[in-house]
Residue, then its C-alpha position, 0 to 999 in steps of 0.5 A: x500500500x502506498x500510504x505505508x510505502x512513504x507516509x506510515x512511517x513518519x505519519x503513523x499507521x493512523x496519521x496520529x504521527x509516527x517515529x521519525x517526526x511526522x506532523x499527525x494528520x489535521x482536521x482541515x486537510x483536502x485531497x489538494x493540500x495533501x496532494x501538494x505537499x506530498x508532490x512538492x514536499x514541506x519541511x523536513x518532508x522530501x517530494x515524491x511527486x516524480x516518484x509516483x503518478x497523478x492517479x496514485x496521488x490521488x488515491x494516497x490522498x483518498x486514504x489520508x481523507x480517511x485518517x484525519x481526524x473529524x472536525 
């Protein structure tokens, strides 16, 4: 799965966050936020937008919807 490919190990499996210091996840995220930074990066965050398609950005991002905690 590509959320624990890049994203479960800084993030945490729930987006609470994770062992290498990943911001858990907010409540005021869309799919467009989490699909910029996971592209471009942020912060101690590298981009992996050249490593992944627009389709799977779309999909990790579907996922990540998931896990953000309710406003």
């Amino acid at each position: 799965m590509l959320y624990t490919e890049i994203c479960g190990t800084c993030h945490g499996e729930t987006g609470k966050g994770g062992l290498h210091g990943g911001a858990p996840f907010s409540a005021n995220l869309t799919a467009q936020s989490i699909i910029d930074v996971v592209a471009k990066g942020r912060n101690q965050m590298p981009p992996f937008g050249s490593l992944y398609s627009p389709q799977q950005l779309q999909d990790l991002a579907a996922y990540v919807l998931q896990l953000k905690p309710k406003e």
